[in-house]
Steps between C-alpha positions, in 0.01 A plus 500: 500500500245769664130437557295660225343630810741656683564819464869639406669773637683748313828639636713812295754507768767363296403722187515799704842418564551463103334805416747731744752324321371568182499875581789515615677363214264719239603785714895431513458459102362792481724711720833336283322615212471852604136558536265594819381161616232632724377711194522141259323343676241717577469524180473173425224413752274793409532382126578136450723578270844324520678711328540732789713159646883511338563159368873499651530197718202360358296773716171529277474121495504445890278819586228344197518169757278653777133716468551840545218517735746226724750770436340770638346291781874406602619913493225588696557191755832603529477861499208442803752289695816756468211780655427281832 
């Protein structure tokens, strides 16, 4: 058990890893169902609403798991990385 005084650290490393595996299944989902994925899910960040999300392969329900603001925190992470 921690001290009450101590002070705890707070690590997203492994959800990072979840939430690029949670896109990439939303986005698969989406591409088998015939829509734009990038467009989706654009869509879905600017909006909140889910039902830009297919609910083939139980798509909606994973991409609801994480904030959207974690979302677009991981895209731009990623998209900063793939420009170095």
């Amino acid at each position: 058990m921690q001290n009450i005084n101590d002070t705890m650290k707070y690590s997203r490393r492994e959800e990072n890893t979840e939430i690029k595996d949670i896109l990439i299944q939303v986005f698969n989902a989406l591409q088998e169902k015939g829509y734009d994925p990038v467009n989706q899910i654009v869509g879905y960040i600017l909006s909140g609403d889910p039902t830009y999300i297919t609910g083939y392969n139980n798509a909606r329900n994973l991409i609801r798991r994480v904030d959207r603001d974690e979302l677009l925190e991981e895209l731009v992470k990623s998209y900063i990385a793939n420009c170095e």
